[in-house]
Structure formats: C-alpha cells, structure tokens
C-alpha positions as CSV (number, residue, x, y, z in Angstrom):
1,X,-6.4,-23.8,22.4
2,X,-6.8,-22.6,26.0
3,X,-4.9,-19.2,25.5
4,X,-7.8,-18.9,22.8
5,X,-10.4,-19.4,25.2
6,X,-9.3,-17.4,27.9
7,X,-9.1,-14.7,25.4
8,X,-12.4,-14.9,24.3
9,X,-13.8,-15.6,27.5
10,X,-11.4,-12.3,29.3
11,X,-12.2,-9.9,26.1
12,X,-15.9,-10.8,26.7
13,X,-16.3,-10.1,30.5
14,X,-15.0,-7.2,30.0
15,X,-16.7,-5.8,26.8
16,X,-20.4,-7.5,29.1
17,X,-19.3,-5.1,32.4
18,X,-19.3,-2.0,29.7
19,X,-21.9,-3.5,27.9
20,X,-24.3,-3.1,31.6
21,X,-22.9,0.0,32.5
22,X,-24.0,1.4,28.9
23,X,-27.4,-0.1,29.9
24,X,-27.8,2.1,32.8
25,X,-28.8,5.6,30.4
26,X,-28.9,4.4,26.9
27,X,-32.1,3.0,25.5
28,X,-30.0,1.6,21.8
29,X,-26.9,0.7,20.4
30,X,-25.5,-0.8,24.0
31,X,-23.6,-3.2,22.2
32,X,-21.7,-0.4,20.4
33,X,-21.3,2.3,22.9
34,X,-20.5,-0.7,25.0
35,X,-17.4,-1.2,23.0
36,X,-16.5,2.5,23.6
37,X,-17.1,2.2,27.3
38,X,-14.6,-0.7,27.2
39,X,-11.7,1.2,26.3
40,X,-12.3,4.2,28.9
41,X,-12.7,1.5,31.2
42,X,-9.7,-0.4,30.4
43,X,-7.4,2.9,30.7
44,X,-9.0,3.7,33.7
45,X,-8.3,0.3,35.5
46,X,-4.6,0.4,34.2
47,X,-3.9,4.0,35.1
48,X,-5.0,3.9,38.0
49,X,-2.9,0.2,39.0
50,X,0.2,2.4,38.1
51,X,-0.8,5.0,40.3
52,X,-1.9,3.1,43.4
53,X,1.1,0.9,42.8
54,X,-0.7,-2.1,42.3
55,X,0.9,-4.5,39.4
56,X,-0.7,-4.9,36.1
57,X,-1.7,-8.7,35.8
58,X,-4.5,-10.3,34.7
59,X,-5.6,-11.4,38.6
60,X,-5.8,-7.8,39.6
61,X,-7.7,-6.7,36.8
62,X,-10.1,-9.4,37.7
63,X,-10.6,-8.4,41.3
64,X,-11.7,-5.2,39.7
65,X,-13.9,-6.4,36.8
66,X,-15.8,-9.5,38.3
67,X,-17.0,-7.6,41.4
68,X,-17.9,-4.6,39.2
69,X,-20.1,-6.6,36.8
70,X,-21.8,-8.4,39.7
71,X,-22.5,-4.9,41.3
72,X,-24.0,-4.2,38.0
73,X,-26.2,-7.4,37.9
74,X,-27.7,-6.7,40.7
75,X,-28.2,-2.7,40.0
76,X,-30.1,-4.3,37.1
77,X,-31.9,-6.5,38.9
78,X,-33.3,-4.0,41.5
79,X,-34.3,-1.3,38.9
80,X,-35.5,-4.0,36.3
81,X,-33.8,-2.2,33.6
82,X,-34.1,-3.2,30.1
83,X,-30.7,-5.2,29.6
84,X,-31.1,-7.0,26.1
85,X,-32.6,-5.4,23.3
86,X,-33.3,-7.0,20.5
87,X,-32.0,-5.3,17.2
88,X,-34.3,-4.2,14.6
89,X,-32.8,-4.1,10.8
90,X,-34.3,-5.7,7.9
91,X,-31.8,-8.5,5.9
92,X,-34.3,-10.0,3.4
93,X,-35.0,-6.3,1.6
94,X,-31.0,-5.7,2.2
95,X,-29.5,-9.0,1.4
96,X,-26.5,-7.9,-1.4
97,X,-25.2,-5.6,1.1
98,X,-25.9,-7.9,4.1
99,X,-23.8,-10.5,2.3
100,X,-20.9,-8.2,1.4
101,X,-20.7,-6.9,4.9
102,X,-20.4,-10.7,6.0
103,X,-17.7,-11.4,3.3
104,X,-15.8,-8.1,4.2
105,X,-15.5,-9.1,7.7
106,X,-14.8,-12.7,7.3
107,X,-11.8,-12.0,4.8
108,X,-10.7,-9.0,6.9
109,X,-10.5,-11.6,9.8
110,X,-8.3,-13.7,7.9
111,X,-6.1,-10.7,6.6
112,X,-5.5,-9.7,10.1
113,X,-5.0,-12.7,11.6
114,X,-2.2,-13.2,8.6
115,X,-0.7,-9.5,9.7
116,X,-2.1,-8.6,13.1
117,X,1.4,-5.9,13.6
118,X,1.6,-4.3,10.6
119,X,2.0,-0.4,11.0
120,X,5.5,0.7,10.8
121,X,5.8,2.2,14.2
122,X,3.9,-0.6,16.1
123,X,7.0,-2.8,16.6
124,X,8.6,0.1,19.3
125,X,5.8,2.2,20.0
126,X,1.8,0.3,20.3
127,X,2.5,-3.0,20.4
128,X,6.4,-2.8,22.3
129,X,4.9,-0.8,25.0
130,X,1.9,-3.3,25.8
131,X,4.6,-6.0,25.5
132,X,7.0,-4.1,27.9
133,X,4.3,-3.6,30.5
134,X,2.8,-7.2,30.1
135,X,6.6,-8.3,30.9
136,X,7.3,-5.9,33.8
137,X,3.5,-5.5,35.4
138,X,4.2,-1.5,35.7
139,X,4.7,1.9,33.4
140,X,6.6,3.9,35.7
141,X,9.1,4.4,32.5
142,X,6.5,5.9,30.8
143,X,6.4,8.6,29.4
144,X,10.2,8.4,28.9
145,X,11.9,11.3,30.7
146,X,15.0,10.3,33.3
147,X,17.7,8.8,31.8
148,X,17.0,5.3,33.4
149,X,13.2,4.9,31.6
150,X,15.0,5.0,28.4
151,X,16.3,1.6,29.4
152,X,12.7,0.3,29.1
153,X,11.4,2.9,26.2
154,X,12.9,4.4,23.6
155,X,11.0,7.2,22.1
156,X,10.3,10.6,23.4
157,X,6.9,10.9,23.9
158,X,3.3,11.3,26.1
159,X,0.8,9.6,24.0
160,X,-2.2,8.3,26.4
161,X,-1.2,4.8,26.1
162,X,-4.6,3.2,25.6
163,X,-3.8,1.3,22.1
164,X,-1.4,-0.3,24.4
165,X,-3.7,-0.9,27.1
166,X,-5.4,-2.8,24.6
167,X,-2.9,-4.7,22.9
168,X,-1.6,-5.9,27.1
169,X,-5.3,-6.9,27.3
170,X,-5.1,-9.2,24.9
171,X,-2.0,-10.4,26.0
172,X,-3.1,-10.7,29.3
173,X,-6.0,-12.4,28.4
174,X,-4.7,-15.6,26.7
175,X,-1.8,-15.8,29.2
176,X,1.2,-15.1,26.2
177,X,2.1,-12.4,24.0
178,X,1.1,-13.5,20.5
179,X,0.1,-10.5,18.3
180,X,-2.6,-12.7,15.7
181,X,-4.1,-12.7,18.9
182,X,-5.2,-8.2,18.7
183,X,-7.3,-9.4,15.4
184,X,-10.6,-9.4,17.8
185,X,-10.0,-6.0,19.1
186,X,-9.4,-4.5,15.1
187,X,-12.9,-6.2,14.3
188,X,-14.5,-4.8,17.5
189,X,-13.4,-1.2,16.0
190,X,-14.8,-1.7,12.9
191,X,-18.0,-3.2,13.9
192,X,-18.7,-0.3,16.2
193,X,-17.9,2.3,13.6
194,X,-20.3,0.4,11.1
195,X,-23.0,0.4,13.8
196,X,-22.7,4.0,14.9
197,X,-22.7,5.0,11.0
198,X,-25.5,2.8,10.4
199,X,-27.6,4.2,13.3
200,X,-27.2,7.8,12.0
201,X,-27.9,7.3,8.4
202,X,-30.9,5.4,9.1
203,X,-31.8,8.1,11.3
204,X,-32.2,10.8,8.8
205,X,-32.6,8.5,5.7
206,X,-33.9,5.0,6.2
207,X,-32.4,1.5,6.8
208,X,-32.1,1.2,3.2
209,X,-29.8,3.8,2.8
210,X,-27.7,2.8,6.0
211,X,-26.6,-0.3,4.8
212,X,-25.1,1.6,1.7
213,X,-23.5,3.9,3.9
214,X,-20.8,1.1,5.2
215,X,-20.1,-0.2,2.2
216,X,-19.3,3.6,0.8
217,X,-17.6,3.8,4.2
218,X,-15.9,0.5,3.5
219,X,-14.9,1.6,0.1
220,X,-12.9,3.9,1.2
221,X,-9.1,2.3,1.6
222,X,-7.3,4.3,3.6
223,X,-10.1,4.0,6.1
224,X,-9.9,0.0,6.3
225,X,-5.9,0.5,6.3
226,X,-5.8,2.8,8.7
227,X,-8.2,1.1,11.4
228,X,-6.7,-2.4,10.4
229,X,-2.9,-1.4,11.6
230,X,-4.4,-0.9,15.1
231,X,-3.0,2.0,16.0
232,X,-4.9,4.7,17.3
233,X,-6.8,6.4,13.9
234,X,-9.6,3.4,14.4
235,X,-10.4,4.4,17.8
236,X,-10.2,8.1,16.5
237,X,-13.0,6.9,14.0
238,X,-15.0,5.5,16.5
239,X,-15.1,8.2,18.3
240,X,-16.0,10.6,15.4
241,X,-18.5,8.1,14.1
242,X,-20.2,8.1,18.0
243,X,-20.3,12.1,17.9
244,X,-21.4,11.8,14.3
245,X,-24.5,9.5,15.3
246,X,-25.6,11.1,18.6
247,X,-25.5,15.1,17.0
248,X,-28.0,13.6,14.8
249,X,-31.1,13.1,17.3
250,X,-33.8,15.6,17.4
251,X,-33.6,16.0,21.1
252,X,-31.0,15.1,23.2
253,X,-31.3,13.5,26.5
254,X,-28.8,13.3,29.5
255,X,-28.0,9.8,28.5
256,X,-27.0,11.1,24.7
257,X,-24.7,13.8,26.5
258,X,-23.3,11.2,28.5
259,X,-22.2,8.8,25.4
260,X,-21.4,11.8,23.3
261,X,-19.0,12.1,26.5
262,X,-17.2,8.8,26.7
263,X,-16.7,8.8,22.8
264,X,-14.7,12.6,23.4
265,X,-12.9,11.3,26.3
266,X,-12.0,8.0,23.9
267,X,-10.5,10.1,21.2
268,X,-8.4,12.5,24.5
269,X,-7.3,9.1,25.8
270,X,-5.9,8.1,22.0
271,X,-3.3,11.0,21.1
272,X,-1.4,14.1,22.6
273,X,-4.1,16.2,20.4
274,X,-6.9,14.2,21.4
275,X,-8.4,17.8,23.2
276,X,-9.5,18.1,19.4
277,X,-12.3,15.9,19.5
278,X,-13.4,17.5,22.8
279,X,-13.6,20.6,20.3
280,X,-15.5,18.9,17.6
281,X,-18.0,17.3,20.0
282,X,-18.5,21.0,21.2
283,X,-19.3,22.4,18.2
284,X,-21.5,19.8,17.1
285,X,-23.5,20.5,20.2
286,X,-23.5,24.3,19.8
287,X,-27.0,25.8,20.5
288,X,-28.4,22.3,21.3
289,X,-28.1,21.7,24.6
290,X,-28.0,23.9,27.8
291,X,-24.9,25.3,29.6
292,X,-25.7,22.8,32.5
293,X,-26.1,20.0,30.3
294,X,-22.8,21.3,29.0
295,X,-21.1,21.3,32.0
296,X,-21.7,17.8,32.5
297,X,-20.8,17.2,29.2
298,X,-17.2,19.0,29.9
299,X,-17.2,17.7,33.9
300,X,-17.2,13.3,32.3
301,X,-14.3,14.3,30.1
302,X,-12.3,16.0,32.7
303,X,-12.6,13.3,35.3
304,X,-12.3,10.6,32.5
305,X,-9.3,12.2,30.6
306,X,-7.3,15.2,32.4
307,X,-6.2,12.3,35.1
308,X,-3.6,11.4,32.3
309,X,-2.1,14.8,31.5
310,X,-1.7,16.2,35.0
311,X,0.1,12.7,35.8
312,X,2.8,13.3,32.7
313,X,3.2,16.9,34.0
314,X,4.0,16.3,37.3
315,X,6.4,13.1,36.3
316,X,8.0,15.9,33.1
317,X,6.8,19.1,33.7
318,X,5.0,19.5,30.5
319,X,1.4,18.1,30.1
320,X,2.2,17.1,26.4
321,X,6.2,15.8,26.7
322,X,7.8,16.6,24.8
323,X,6.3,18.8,22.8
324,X,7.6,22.3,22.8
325,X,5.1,25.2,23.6
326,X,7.1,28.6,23.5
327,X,9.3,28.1,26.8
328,X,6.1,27.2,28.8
329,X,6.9,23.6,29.7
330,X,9.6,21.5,30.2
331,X,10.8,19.4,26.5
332,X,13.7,17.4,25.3
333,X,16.2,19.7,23.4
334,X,17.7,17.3,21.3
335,X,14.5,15.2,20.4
336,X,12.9,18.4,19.5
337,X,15.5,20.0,17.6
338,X,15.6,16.5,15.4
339,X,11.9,17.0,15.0
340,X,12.7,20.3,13.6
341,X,15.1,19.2,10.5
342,X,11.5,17.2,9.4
343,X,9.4,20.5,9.5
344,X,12.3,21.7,7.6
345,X,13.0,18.8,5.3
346,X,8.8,18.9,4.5
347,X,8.5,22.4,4.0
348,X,11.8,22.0,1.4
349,X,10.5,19.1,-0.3
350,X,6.8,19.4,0.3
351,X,6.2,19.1,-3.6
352,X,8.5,16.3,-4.0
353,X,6.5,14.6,-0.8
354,X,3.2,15.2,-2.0
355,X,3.9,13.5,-5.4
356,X,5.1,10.4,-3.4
357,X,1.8,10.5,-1.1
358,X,0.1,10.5,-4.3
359,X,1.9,7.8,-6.4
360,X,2.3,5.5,-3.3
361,X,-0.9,6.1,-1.5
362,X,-3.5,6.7,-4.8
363,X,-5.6,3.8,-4.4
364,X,-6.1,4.7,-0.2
365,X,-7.9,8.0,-1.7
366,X,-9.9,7.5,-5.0
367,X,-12.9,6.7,-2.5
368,X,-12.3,9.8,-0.5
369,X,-11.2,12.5,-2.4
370,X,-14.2,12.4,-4.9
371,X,-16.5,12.0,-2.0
372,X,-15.3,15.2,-0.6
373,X,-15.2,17.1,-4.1
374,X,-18.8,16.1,-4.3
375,X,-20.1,17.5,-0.8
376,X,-18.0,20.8,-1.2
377,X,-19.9,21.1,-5.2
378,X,-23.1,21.4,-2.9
379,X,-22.5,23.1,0.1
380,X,-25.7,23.4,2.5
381,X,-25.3,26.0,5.2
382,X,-27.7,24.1,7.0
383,X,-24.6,21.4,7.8
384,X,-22.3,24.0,9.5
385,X,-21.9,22.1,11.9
386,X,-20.5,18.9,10.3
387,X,-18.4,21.0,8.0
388,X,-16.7,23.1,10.7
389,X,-16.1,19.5,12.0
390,X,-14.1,18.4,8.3
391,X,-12.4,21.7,8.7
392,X,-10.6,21.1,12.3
393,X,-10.2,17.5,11.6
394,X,-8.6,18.6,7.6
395,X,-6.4,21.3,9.7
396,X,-5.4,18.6,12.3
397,X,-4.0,16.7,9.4
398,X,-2.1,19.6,7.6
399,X,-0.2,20.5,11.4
400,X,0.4,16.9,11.3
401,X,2.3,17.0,8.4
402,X,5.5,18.1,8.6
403,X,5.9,16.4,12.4
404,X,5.4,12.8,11.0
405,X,7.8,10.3,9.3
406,X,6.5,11.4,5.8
407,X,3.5,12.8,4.2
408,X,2.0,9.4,2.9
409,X,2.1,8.2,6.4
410,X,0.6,11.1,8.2
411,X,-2.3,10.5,6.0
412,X,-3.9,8.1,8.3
413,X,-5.8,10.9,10.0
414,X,-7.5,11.8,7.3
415,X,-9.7,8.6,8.1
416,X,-11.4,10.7,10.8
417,X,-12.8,12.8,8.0
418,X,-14.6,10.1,6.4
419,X,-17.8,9.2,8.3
420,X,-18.6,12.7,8.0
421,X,-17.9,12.7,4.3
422,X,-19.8,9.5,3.5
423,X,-22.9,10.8,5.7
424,X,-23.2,14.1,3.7
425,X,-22.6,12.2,0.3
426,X,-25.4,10.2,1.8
427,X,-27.2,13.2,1.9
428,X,-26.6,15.1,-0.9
429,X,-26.5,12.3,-3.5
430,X,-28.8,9.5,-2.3
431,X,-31.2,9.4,-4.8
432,X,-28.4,9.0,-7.2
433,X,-27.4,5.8,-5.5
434,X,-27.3,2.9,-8.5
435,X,-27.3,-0.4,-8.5
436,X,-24.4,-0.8,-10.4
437,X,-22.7,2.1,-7.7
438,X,-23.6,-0.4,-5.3
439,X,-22.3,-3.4,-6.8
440,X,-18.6,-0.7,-7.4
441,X,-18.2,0.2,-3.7
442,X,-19.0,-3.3,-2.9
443,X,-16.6,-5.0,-5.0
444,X,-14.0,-2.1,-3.7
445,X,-15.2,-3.1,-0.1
446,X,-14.0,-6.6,-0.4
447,X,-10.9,-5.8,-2.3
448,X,-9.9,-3.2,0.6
449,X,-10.4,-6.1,2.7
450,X,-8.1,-9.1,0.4
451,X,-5.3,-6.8,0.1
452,X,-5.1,-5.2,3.9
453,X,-2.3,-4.6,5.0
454,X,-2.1,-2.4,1.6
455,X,1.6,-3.0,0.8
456,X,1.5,-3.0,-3.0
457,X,5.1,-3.4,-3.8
458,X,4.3,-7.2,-2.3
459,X,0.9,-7.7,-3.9
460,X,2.1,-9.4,-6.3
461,X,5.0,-11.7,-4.1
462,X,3.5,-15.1,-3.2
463,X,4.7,-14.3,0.4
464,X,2.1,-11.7,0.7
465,X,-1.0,-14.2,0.8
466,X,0.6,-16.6,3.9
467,X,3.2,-14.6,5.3
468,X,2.4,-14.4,9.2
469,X,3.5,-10.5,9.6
470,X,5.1,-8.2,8.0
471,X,8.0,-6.4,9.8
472,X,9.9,-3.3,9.2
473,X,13.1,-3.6,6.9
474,X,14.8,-1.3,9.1
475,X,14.3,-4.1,11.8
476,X,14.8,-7.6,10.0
477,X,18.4,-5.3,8.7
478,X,19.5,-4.4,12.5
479,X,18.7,-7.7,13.6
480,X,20.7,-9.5,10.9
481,X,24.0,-7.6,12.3
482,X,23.1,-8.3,16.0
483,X,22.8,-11.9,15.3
484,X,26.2,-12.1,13.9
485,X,27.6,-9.9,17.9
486,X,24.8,-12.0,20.2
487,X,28.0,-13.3,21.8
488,X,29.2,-9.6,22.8
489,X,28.0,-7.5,25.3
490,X,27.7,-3.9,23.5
491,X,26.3,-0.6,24.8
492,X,25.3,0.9,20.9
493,X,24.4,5.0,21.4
494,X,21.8,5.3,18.3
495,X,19.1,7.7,17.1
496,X,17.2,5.1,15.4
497,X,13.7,3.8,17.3
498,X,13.5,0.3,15.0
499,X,17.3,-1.1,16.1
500,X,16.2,-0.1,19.5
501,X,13.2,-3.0,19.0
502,X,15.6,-5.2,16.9
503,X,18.1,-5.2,20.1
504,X,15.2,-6.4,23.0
505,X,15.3,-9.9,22.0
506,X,19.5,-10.0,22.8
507,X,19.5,-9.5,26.7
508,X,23.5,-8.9,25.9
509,X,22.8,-5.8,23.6
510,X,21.9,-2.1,25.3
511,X,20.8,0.5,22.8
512,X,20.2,4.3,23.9
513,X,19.0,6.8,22.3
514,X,21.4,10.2,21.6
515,X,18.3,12.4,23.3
516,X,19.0,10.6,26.7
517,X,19.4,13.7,29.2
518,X,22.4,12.7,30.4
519,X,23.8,12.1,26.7
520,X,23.0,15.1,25.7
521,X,26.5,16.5,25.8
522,X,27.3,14.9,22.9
523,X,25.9,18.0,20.7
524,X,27.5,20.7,23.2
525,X,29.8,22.6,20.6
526,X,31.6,24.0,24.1
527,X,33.3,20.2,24.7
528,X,35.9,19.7,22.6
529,X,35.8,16.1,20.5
530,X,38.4,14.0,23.6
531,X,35.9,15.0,26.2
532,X,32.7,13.6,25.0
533,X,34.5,10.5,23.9
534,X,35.9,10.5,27.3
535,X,32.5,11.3,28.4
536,X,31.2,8.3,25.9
537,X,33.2,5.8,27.8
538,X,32.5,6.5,30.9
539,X,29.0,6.0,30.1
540,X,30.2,2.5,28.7
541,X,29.6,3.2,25.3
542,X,32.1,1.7,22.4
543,X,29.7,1.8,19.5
544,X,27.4,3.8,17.3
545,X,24.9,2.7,15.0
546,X,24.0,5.0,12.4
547,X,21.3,5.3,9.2
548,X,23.1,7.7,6.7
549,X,20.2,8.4,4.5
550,X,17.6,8.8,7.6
551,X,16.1,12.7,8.3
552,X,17.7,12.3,11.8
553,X,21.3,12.2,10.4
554,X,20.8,15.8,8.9
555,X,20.7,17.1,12.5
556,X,23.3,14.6,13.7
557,X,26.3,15.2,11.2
558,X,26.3,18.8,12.6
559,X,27.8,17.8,16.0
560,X,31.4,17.2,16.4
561,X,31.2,13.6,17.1
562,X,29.2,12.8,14.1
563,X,31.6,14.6,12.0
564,X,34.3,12.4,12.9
565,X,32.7,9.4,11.4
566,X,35.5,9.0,9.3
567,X,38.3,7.9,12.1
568,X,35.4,5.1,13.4
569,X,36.3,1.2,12.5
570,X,33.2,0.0,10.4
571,X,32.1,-3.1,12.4
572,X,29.3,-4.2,10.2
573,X,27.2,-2.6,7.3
574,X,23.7,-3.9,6.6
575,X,21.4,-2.7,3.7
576,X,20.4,0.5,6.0
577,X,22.3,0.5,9.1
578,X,26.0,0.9,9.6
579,X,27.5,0.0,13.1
580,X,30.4,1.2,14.1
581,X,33.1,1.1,16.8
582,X,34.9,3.8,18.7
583,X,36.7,1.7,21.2
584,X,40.1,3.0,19.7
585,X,38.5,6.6,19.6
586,X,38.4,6.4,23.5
587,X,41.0,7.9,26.1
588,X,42.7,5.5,27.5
C-alpha cells in the first residue's frame, strides 16, 4: 500500500512541475501538454545524471524536481498567471459517448493492470533496461558498444531510452520494481492523445463531433494495442496527435510553436528515426509561420533532442549505432550483417509475410484500413498538408518493414497514421455520422479495450481473463532449461536477445551475444575451426545456445563454427532452444 502511494504521490509531482511550466505560454490544454512536458523533462533529468555522473535514485531526482516546482510557484505567484483552468465540454448533450469513454478507460485499466509487460521485445529491451538502471543507478552500458556493456545489455542499439526512463520512474517511484505498476503511465498516453484529438476536432467541427472522434479513434485496434504494450508507438501518437491539434489554429502564437516543439522533440527522444516527426511538424507549419519563429521552433528541438545523439556518437562513433550509413560511421559488422538476412528473408517471402500480417493482425486494421480507403475516395488539395504527413509516416512504415522481427509486428507504426486518418474521416464524412455508426465504433471501443493485450490464440483460454502477464514463449522455454543448470556456473555464447532476459535472474549463468566485438572472430573464414575454439575457451566459453528455426541462424550456419554443430554434446533441448556443449570441442 505505501509503494502505491508513493507512486501516485512521485508520478504526480512530477506530471504538477510540467503541468506549471506548460502554464507559463499556453492558455489551454495544460493538463495535456503537461503530460508531454513530463517526458522531455524526465529524459532530460536522467540524461543529464548520467552525464554529470550523478546516480539515478529517486533522492536525486527529488533535489531536482521539488526545488524546480517551488521556483515555479513562486514564478506564478509574482506574474499572477492563470494556473487552473477550468475545462469547458458539455456531458449532458454527450452522455452515450461520455459513458463509453468512462467504460473504455476503466476496463482498459483493469486489462493493463492484468498485463502491464506485454510486447514481445519489452522483457530485454523497455522494460529490462529501466530495470537494469533502477538496479545499477547509471547507463554508462548504454548504448551497448565495448565488449564489457554487453555484460549489462544485450542488444545492439541507440534508441533514446525515454520508454525506459519512464518505466525506472515508476519503479523508482514506489520504491520496487513491479511492472502492474507502468499501467498509470499507459493511461496518461491515452488520455493525452484523446484530449489533443478532441481539441482539434472541436476546433474545426464542434464539441459534438469531438467526442465521436475518440471513439472512431478508439475503434481502431491496432491503435489501443499498440499504445497499451507501452512501448514507444503511444508516445509517437501523442506526439502526432499534439502536431495534429496545434497545425489546426488559425494563427499561431510563440507559445503554439513552443508546444508544437516539445511534442517533435518527444517523438526524436522515442526512436533512432524520431528526426521524422521533426519533418512532419515542419511541413505542417510550411508557409504559416515566419523563418524566425521557425528558428525557434528548430533551436527547442536541437537543445531538447541533439544532446542524445552527439552523446552516442562520441561514446560509438556513429550518431544512430548501429545503423549502417554507407561507410560514414562506425556499426557492428556482425549485428548488421544479421539484420541483412531479414531484409533478405522479407523481400523473399514478402507475399508469404503479408498474408500472415493479414490473417494474424485482421481485426487491428478493419477500423483503419476503410478509414483510409475513405479519405483517399475524396481527396481535398486543400489538406496537403496532413496528407504529405500520412505519406512520410505510411513510407516510415514500409522502410520499417523488412528491418523488424516480422511484418505483423512492424505494424505498430502504422498507429501514428491514425489521428490524421480519423480527423479527415471527421471531415469528409461527418454528416454521415449515424447513430447506429456510433453505437458500432463504440461497442468496438470497448471490445478493443476487454481483449487488450490482443493475443487471439488465448482469447478463448480461461488463463487469458486473470493471468498476471503474459511472457514470451521463447523466454518461459530458456528459463525451463536454466532451472534444471542453476547449480552450474556457465558462460552460454548465443544470438538470441530473449535467453539473454531468461538468464538475469541466475546470477551463476553469463550469456553473450555472438556480435560482442571481441567475439567477433568467430565468423572470420581466415581462422581455421581449432583456433576460434581455442579462442572460445579462452574467453571461458563451453556452451552455445542456439534457435534452429530463428532468421538469425540463416546467417549463423554459414560460419565454420556453426557448421560443426554436429560434433557438439546436446545438453538440453527445449520446445525452441537447444543448448549445447563444446567443452570436449576445446584444446586442451
């Protein structure tokens, strides 16, 4: 009970210090672009701990925070600003769609607090790095690049870590790592998308109409899948959805330019290709504001955002690491040349993959995809803008594509499309707008909402309504053979990020990853096969894990070590992995 209150009492001094600040130059929705402000904020205090050296804990963040919103007090005190605003929306004209909203949100609550860790890379990438830095206080190991962060983080990457930031938050916040305990910040996410939605539509088209727009928005399942995993698509959205609402005033002041701001630099501090919304924000702005008022515009995301990049290129020598850019920057050979057999593998099979997007992932898109078949039937010049907008975010996807897992998972960033879509549909087809349409996206509101986390191969299992989280198969598998070697110590070389998070919880059991720099020998076709397992053992490695039908292994059976899989002992074989053991492989 007390790790409940401190959360709600940390997650609320925070969100009231960006709550002021976004009280100093906007007149509305402070609550909302509040919630924005809070995530810059966050990353900033965080990144600049690691920098200055100073441990991430809860006390230092405090010494920070509580001064900050007492400077703020008393800036609002002495220029009698406007703090609380009372909002002004009408529930007796609106009450169907008032009382769906409130039905969505309070079953969503209970749906994420039933599966608050639910997307499939969360367990070594989001969630594991928040935990790793709650547990250590620093993320000098991240990104990953000397063969000693690898210890600490497996995969080979320089995302902005600010889903992470947030998931620590929370952990820092109630004192204890207990994921149910993220659910707030998923709600926050999608209460500050509805808001910004609902400010733009009853801009142009009346309140009426903007409570109708989040349930269309609502409606749309891959949107409330892809926001609930709480990863980084819903703060994507959010930032989209702040653009979106902000490009829609007649005149725009310094403080608009300054929100329209902090939501690009929120979608830069999200991904590696978060420059994209700094790009969409731009082009919504096109011949509506000044060159100087564009400057500042460019100047807040600079100082908010570039901090990030310039530290990951000094620390690899490649502001994107490890992403390969001709032979501009420094990348990982090995991670990258794995990443190329799933370009391959998609552009071989993309046919094959888009039938299983379709057949697995239908029910995500119905919503969507006849939305979006609807606003290009009645194109309007008049909305370049916005379209140019669907186009770079449509494009972002289709790049995306063959650098993900798989095509139905890379489909997540098509949520960014849909505020846009659902405002134009808005547009286009409002008078159109039924009561018995109403009563359809409603009902598929609240459905989106009972079955989150969307797995519909479990629907139908009991465990699926009270099971606590769901966790990867490829993890519950590794775990079930390290359980059986807790007692050994065991240096496992593997290419596989889940065993990686299925080995932190045996302090005896070390697995690294075959891209480590100094492992990289391993796919030198100079050595011959008794000097990298000479090489293996004086890096104290004895086994091997492998996952035989994984992408990875097409790229991996082509070395010479891999292609003596034959002469290894099988140790243990689990229904994906097999681990292996090469002691008697080793020179003696």
């Amino acid at each position: 009970m007390i790790e409940v209150l401190q959360l709600f009492l940390f997650e609320s001094l925070l969100l009231v210090c960006a709550y002021l600040l976004a009280s100093l130059f906007l007149d509305e929705l402070k609550l909302t672009m509040g919630i924005v402000i809070s995530y810059v904020l966050l990353f900033q205090l965080f990144f600049y701990f690691q920098i200055l050296q100073i441990p991430i804990t809860l006390q230092n963040a405090l010494c920070v925070i509580v001064p900050l919103l007492a400077i703020l007090i008393g800036i609002h005190k002495k220029l009698k600003i406007k703090t609380f605003t009372r909002p002004c929306f009408e529930i007796k004209e609106n009450r169907l769609e008032v009382y769906v909203l409130l039905a969505f949100f309070t079953i969503l609550a209970y749906r994420l607090f039933q599966y608050p860790v639910t997307g499939s890379d969360t367990v070594f990438r989001w969630d594991f790095l928040g935990r790793q830095i709650f547990n250590q206080q620093h993320f000098t190991y991240y990104p990953a690049f000397d063969s000693a962060d690898y210890h600490f983080y497996f995969w080979t990457e320089s995302i902005p870590p600010l889903v992470s930031f947030k998931y620590l938050w929370s952990y820092l916040s109630a004192g204890s790592i207990n994921p149910r305990y993220t659910f707030i910040n998923v709600l926050m996410q999608f209460f500050a998308i509805a808001s910004f939605l609902f400010a733009a539509v009853k801009l142009k088209f009346g309140e009426k109409l903007a409570w109708q727009s989040i349930l269309l928005l609502l409606s749309c399942g891959v949107l409330v899948s892809a926001t609930g995993i709480n990863q980084e698509t819903g703060l994507t959205t959010l930032c989209v959805c702040g653009l979106l609402f902000y490009s829609q005033k007649a005149e725009l002041k310094y403080g608009d330019i300054i929100a329209m701001a902090l939501c690009a630099s929120l979608g830069a501090l999200c991904r590696e290709y978060g420059g994209i919304f700094v790009l969409i924000a731009s082009v919504l702005l096109i011949k509506r504001i000044s060159l100087r008022q564009y400057l500042v515009f460019l100047a807040i995301i600079f100082t908010l955002s570039a901090p990030w990049y310039i530290y990951v290129w000094i620390k690899c020598n490649n502001p994107f690491y490890s992403i390969k850019i001709g032979e501009l920057f420094n990348y990982n050979p090995v991670h990258n040349s794995i990443m190329d057999v799933y370009k391959d593998k998609f552009y071989a099979t993309w046919q094959s993959a888009l039938l299983v997007t379709i057949k697995t992932k239908y029910f995500l898109f119905i919503s969507p995809f006849l939305l979006s078949i609807a606003i290009l039937i009645r194109f309007n010049k008049s909305y370049w803008r916005m379209y140019c907008a669907i186009a770079i975010l449509f494009g972002l996807w289709l790049i995306s594509i063959p650098k993900t897992a798989s095509m139905a998972f890379s489909t997540r960033l098509l949520t960014t499309l849909c505020p846009f879509i659902v405002f134009m549909i808005i547009c286009y087809y409002k008078k159109y707008f039924s009561r018995a349409f109403i009563i359809t996206i409603s009902f598929l509101a609240i459905l989106n909402a009972a079955i989150f986390p969307f797995k519909f191969s479990q629907i139908t299992k009991p465990e699926f309504w009270n099971t606590y989280t769901i966790i990867p198969n490829e993890v519950n598998a590794m775990d079930k053979i390290y359980y059986e070697f807790r007692d050994y110590s065991m240096t496992i070389l593997s290419d596989d990020a889940y065993a990686y998070a299925a080995s932190n919880k045996y302090k005896n059991i070390t697995v690294v990853p075959v891209w480590r720099p100094d492992l990289q020998f391993i796919f030198d076709q100079d050595l011959s096969l008794i000097e990298i397992y000479s090489k293996l053992k004086k890096k104290g490695i004895h086994y091997i894990q492998f996952y035989p039908w994984s992408t990875n292994a097409a790229f991996l059976v082509k070395s010479k070590l891999y292609k003596d899989m034959k002469q290894w002992r099988l140790l243990a074989k689990g229904t994906v992995f097999q681990l292996y053991d090469i002691s008697k492989k080793l020179p003696e």
